[in-house]
Backbone as JSON Lines, residues from 0, in Angstrom:
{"i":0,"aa":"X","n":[-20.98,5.1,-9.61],"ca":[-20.38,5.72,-8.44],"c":[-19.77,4.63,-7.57]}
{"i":1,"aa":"X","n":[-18.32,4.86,-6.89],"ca":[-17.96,3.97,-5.87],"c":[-18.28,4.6,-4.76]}
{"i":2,"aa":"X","n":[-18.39,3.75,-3.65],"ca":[-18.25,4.53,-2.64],"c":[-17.47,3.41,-1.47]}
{"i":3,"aa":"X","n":[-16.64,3.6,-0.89],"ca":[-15.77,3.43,0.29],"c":[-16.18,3.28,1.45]}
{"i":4,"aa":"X","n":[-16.3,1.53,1.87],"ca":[-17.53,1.75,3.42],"c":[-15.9,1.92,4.77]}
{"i":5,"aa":"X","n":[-15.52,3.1,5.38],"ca":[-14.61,2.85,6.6],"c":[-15.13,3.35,8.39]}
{"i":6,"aa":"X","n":[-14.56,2.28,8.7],"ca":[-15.76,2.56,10.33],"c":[-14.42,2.38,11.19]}
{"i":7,"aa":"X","n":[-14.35,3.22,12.09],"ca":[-13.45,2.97,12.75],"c":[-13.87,3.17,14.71]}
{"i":8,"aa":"X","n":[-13.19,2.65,15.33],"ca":[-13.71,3.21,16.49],"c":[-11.72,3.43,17.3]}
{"i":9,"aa":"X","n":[-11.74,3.78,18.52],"ca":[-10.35,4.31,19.03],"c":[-9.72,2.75,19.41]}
{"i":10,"aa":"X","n":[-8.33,2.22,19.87],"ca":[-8.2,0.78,19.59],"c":[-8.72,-0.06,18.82]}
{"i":11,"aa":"X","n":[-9.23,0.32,17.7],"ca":[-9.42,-1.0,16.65],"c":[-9.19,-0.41,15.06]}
{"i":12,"aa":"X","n":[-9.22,-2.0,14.2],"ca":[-9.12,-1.86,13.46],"c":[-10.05,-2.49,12.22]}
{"i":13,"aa":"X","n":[-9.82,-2.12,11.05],"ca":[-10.9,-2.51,9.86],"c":[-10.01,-3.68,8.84]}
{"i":14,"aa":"X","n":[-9.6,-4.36,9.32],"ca":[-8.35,-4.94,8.45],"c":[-8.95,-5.27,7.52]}
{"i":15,"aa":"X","n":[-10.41,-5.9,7.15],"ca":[-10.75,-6.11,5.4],"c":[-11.46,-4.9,5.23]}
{"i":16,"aa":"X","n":[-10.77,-4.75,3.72],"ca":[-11.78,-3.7,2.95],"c":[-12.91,-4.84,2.56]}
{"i":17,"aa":"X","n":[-14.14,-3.71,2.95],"ca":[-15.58,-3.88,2.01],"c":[-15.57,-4.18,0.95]}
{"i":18,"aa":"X","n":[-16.27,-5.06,0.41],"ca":[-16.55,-5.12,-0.87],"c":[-17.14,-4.39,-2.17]}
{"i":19,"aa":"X","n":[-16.47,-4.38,-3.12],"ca":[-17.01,-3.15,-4.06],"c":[-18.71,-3.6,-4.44]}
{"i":20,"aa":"X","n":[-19.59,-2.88,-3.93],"ca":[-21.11,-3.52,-4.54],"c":[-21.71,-2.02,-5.46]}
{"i":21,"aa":"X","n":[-23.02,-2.34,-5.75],"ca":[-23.64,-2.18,-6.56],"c":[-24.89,-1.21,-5.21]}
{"i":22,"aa":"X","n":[-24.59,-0.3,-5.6],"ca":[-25.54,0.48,-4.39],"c":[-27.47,0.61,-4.73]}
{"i":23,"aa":"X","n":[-28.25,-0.33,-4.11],"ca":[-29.29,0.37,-4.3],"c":[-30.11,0.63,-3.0]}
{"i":24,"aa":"X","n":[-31.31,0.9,-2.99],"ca":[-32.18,1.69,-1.66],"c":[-32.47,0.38,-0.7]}
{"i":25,"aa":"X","n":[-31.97,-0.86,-1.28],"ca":[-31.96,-1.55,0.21],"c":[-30.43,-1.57,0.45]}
{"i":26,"aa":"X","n":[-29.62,-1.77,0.11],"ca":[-28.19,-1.96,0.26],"c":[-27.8,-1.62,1.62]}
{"i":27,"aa":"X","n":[-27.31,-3.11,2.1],"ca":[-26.18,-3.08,3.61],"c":[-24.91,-3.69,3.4]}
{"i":28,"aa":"X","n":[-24.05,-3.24,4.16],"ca":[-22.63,-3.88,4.54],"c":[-22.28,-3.72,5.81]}
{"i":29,"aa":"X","n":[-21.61,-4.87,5.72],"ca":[-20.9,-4.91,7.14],"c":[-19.86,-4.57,7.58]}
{"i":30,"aa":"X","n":[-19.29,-4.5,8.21],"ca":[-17.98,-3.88,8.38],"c":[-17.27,-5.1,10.04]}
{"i":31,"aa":"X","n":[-16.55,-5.05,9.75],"ca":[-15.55,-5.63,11.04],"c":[-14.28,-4.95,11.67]}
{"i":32,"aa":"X","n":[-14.9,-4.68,12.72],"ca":[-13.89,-3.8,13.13],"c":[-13.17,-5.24,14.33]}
{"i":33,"aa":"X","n":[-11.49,-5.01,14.6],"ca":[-10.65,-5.76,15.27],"c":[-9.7,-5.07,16.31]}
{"i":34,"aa":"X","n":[-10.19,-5.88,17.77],"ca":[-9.1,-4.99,18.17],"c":[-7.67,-4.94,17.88]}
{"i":35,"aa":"X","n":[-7.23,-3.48,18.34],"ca":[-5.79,-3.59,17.91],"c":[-4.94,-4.52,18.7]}
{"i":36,"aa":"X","n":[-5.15,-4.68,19.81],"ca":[-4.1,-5.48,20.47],"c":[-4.39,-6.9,19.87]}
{"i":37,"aa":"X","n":[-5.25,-7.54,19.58],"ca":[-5.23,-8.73,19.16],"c":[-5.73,-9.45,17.84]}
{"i":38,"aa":"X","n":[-4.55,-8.2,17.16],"ca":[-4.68,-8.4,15.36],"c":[-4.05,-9.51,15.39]}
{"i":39,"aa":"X","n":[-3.8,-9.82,14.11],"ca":[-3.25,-11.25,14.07],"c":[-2.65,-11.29,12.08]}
{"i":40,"aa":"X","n":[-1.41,-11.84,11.85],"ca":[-1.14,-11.33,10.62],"c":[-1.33,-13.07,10.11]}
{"i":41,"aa":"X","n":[-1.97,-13.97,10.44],"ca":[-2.4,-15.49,10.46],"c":[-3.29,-15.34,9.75]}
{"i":42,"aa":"X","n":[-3.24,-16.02,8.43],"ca":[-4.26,-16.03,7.32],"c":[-5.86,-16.55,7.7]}
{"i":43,"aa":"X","n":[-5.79,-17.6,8.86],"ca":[-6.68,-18.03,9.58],"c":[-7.54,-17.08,10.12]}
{"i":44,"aa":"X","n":[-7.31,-15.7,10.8],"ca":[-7.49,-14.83,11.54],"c":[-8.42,-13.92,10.7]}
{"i":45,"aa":"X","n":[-9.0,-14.11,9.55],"ca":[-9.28,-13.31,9.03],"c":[-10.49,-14.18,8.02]}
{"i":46,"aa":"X","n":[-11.82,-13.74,7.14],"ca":[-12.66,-14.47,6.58],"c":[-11.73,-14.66,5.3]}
{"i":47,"aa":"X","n":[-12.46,-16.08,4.9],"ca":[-12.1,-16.55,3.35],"c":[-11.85,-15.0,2.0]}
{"i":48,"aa":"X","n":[-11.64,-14.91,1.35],"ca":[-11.62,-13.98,0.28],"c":[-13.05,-14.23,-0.9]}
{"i":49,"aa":"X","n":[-13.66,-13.19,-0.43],"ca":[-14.3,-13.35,-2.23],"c":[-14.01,-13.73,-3.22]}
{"i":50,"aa":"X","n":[-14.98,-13.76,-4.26],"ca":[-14.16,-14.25,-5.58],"c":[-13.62,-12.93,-6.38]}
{"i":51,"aa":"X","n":[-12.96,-12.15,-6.75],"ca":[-12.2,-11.66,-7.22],"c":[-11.61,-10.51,-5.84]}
{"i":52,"aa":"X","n":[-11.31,-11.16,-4.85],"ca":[-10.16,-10.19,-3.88],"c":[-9.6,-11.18,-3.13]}
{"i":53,"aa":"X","n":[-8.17,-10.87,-2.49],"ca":[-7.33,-11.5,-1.87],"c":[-6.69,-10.99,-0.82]}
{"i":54,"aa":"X","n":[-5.93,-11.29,0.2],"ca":[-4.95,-10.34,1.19],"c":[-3.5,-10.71,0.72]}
{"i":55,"aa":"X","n":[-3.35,-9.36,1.05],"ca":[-1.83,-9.34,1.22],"c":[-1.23,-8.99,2.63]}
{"i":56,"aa":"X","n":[-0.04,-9.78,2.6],"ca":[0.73,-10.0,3.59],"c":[2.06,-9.02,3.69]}
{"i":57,"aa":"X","n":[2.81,-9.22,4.81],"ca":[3.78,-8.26,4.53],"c":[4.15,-8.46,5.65]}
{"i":58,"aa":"X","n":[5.66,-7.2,5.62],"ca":[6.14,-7.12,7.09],"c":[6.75,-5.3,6.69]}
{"i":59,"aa":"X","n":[6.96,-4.65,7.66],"ca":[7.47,-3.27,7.65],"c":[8.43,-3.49,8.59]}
{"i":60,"aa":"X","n":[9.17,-2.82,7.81],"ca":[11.19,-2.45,8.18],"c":[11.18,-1.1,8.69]}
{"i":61,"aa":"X","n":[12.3,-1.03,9.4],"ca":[13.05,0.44,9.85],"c":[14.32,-0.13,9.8]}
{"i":62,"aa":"X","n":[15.41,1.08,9.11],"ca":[16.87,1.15,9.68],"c":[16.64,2.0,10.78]}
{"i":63,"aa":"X","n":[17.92,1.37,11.63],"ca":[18.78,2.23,12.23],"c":[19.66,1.53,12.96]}
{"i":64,"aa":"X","n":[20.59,2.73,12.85],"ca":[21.94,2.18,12.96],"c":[22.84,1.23,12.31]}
{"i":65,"aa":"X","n":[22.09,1.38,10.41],"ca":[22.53,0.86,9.78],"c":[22.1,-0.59,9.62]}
{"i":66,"aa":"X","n":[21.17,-1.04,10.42],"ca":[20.89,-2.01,10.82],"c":[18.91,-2.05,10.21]}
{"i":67,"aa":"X","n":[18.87,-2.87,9.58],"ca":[17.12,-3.2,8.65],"c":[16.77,-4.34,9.58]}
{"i":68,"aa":"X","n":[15.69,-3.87,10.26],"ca":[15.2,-5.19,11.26],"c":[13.4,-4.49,11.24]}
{"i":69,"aa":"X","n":[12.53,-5.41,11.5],"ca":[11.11,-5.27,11.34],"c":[10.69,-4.79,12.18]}
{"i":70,"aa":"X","n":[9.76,-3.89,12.72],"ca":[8.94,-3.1,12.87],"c":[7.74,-3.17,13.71]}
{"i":71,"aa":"X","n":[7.7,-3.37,15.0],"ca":[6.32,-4.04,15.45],"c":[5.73,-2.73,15.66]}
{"i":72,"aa":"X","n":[3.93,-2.37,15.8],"ca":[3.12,-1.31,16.29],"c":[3.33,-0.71,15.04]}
{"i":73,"aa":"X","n":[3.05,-0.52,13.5],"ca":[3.39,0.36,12.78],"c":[1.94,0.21,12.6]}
{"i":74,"aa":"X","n":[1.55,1.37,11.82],"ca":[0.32,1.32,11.47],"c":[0.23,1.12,10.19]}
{"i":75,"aa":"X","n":[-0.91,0.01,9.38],"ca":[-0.65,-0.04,7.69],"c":[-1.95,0.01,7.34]}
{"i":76,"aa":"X","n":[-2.3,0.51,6.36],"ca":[-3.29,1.2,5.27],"c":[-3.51,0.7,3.64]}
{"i":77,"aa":"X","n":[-4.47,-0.08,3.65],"ca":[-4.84,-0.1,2.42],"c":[-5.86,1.13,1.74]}
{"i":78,"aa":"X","n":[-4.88,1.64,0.59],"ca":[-5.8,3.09,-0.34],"c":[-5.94,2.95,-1.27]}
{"i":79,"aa":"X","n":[-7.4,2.22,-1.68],"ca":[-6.93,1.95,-3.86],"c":[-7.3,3.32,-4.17]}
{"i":80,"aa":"X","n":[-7.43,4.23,-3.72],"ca":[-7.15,5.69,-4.24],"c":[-6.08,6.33,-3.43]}
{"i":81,"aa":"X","n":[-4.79,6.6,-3.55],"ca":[-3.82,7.48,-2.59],"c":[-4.81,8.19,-1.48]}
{"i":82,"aa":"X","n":[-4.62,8.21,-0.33],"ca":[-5.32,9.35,0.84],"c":[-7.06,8.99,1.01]}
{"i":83,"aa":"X","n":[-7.47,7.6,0.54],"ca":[-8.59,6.61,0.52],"c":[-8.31,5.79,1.26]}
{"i":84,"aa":"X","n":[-8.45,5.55,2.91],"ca":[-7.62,4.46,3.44],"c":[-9.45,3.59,3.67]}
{"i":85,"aa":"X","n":[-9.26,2.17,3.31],"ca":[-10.79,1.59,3.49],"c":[-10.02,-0.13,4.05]}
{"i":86,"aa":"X","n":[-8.66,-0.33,4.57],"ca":[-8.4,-1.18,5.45],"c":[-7.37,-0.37,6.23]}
{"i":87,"aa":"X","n":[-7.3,-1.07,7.39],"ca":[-6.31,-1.04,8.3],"c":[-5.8,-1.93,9.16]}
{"i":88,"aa":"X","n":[-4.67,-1.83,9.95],"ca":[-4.4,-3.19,10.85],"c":[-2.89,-2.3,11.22]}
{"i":89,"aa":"X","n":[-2.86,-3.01,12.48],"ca":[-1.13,-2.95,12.78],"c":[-0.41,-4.1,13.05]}
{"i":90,"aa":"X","n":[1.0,-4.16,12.81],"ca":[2.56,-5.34,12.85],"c":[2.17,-5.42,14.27]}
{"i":91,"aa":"X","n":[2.8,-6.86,14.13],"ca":[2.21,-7.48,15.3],"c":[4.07,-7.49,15.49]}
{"i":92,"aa":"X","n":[4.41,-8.17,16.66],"ca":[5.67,-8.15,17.18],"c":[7.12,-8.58,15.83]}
{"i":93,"aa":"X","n":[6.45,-9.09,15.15],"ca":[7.62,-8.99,14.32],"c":[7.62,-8.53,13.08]}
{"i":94,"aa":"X","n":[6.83,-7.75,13.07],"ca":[6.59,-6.53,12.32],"c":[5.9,-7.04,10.41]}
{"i":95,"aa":"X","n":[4.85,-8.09,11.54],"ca":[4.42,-8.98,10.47],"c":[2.55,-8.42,9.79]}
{"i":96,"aa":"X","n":[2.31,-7.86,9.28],"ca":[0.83,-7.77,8.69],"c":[-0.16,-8.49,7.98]}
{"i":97,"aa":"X","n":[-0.94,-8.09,8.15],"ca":[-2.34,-9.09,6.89],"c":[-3.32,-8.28,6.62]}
{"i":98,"aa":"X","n":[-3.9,-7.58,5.53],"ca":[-4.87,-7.01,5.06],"c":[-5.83,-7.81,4.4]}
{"i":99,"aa":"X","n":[-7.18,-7.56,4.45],"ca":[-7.83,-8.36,3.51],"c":[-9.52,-7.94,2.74]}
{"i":100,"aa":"X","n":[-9.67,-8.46,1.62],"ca":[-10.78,-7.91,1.01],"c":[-10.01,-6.85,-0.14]}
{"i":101,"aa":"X","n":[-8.64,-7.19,-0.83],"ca":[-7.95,-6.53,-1.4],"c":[-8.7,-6.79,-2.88]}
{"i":102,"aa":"X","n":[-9.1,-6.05,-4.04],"ca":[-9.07,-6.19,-5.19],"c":[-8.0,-7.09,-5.71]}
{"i":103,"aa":"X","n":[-8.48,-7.93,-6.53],"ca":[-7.17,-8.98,-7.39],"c":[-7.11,-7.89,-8.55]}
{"i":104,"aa":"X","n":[-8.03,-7.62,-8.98],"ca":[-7.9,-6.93,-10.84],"c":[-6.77,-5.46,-10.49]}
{"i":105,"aa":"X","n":[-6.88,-4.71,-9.73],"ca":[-6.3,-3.62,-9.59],"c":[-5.36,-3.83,-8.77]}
{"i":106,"aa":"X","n":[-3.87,-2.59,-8.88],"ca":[-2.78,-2.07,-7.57],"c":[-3.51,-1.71,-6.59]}
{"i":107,"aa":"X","n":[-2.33,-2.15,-5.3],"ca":[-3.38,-2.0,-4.59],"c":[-2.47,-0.81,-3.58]}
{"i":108,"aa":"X","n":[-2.77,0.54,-3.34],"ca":[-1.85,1.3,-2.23],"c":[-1.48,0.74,-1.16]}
{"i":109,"aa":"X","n":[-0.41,0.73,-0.57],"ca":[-0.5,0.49,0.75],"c":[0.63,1.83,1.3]}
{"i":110,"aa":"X","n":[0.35,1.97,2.88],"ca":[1.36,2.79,3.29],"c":[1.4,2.58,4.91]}
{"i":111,"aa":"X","n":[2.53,2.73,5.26],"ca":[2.8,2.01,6.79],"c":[3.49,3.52,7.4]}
{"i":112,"aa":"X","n":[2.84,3.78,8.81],"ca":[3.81,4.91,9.79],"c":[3.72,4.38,11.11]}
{"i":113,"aa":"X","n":[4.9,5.04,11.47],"ca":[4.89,4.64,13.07],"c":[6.47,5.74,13.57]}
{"i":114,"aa":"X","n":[6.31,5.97,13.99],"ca":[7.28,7.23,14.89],"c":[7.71,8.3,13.89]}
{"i":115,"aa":"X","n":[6.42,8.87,13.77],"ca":[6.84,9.8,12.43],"c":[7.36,9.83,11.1]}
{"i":116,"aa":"X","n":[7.66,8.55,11.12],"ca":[8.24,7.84,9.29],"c":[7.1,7.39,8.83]}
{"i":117,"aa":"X","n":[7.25,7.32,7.25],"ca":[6.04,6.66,6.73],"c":[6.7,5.82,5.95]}
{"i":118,"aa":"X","n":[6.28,5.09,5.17],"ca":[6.79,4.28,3.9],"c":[5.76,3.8,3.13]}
{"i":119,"aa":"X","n":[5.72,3.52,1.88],"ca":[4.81,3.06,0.95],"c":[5.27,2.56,-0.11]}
{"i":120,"aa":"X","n":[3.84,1.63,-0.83],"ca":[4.2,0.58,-2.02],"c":[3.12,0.11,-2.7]}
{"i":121,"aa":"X","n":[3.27,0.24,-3.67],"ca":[1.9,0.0,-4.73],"c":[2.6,-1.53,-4.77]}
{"i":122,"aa":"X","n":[1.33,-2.24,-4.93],"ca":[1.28,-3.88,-5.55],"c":[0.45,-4.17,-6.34]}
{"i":123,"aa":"X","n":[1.93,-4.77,-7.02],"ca":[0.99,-5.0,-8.67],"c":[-0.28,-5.95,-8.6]}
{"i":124,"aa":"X","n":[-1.52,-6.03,-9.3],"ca":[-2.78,-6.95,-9.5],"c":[-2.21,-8.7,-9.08]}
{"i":125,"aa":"X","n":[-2.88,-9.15,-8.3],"ca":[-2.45,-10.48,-7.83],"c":[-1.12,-10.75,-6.91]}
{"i":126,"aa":"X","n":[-0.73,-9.48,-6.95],"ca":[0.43,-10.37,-5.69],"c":[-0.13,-9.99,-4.36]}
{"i":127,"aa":"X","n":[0.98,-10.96,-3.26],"ca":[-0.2,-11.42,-2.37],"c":[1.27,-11.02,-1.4]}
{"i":128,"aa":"X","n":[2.48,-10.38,-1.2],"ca":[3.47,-10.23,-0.2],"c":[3.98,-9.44,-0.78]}
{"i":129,"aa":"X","n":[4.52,-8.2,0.4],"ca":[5.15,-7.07,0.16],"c":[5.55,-6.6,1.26]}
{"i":130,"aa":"X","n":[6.97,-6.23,0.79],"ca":[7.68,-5.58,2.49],"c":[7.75,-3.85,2.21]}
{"i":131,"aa":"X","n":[7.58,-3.32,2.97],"ca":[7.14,-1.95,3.39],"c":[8.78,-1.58,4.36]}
{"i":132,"aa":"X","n":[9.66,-0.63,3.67],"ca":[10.45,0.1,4.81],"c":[9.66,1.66,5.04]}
{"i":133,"aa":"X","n":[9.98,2.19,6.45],"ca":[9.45,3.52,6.78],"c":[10.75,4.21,6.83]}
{"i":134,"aa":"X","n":[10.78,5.13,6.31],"ca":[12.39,6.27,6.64],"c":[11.81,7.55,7.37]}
């Protein structure tokens, strides 16, 4: 059985997913929740990676007016099951992100909204940057 540790509270966020463990009758995890105003898409900003998970980075786009420029306040979601969200975080002013505690072996979902657009993008096993447009 997997199971999905997500904790959320109102202004914050979970930017690493939990680690996949092995559940028995003592079993704890922790969780880190961040505020939203002072996410940070700085690899520094965030703990080392386990040994088989990594973060990915990114930035989310919007057109308009014909015009593709980045995205600050979007909200982005890591789902290794579609509609499973077990990270989160939002673009910081230049519409820059960092997720972390990502599976290396598996795709990993991601999906970004912010003024009623959404956008999304599977990433293939091991890559570590991906740009996200919302339409």
């Amino acid at each position: 059985m997997v199971v999905h540790l997500t904790s959320w509270a109102s202004g914050y966020v979970q930017q690493c997913s939990a680690p996949v463990i092995t559940i028995t009758d003592t079993t704890a995890l922790d969780a880190t929740l961040v505020s939203a105003e002072s996410v940070s898409s700085a690899e520094s900003s965030v703990p080392p990676s386990l040994p088989g998970y990594h973060t990915i980075r990114g930035t989310v786009y919007q057109t308009a007016d014909g015009i593709r420029q980045p995205l600050a306040g979007a909200g982005v979601y890591y789902e290794p099951v579609w509609d499973i969200q077990v990270a989160n975080t939002v673009t910081d002013g230049s519409g820059r992100f960092l997720l972390c505690g990502i599976l290396s072996s598996a795709s990993a979902n991601l999906s970004a909204y912010a003024e009623h657009k959404g956008g999304w993008a599977t990433v293939p096993p091991g890559q570590t940057e991906v740009e996200i447009d919302v339409r």
